[in-house]
C-alpha positions in Angstrom: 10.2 -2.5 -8.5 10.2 -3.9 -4.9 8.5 -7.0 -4.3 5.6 -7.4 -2.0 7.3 -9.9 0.0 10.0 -6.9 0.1 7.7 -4.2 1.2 5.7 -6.5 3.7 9.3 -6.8 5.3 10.3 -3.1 5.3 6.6 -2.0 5.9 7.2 0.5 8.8 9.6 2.6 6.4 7.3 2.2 3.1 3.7 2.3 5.2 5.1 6.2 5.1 5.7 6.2 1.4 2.1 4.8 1.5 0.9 7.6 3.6 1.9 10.2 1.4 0.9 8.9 -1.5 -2.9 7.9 -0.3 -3.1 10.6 2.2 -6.4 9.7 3.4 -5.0 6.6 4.8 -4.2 7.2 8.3 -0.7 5.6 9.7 -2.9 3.4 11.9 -4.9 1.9 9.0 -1.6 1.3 7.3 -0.1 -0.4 9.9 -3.4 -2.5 10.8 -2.6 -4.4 7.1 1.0 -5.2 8.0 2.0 -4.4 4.2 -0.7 -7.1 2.7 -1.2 -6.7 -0.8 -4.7 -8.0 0.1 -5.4 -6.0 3.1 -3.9 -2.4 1.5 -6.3 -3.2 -1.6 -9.3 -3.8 0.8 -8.5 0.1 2.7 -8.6 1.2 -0.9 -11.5 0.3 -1.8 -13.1 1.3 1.4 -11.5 4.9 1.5 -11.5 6.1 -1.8 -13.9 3.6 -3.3 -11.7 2.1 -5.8 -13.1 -1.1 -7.5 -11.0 -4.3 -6.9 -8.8 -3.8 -10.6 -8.3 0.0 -9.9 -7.4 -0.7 -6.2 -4.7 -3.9 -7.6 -3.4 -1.4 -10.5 -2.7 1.6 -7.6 -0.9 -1.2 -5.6 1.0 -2.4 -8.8 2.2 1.5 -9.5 2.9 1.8 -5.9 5.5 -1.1 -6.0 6.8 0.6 -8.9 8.0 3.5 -7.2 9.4 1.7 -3.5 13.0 1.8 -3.9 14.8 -1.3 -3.6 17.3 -2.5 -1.1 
């Protein structure tokens, strides 16, 4: 499981993990939120309207799955 600390530092490779696995999400948005935990919950909720928990458990999952360096 990658850290967030890890994926705010490595965001231009993972913000395309991102992509593809919130396709609604456009590379701009993700970029916008710099890899923020905060700020990628906040374009969940507003694009797929995901409540606050849902939008922190898709984030959690998410970290999950980014490979580690």
């Amino acid at each position: 499981m990658a850290s967030w600390d890890a994926i705010e530092a490595t965001w231009k490779y993972v913000a395309g993990l991102a992509q593809e696995r919130w396709a609604e999400l456009t590379l701009d948005e993700l970029a916008v939120t710099e890899g923020r935990k905060d700020a990628l919950a906040g374009k969940l909720r507003e694009k797929y309207g995901y409540d606050g928990e849902r939008a922190e458990r898709e984030l959690d999952e998410f970290a999950r799955s980014v490979p580690t360096a």
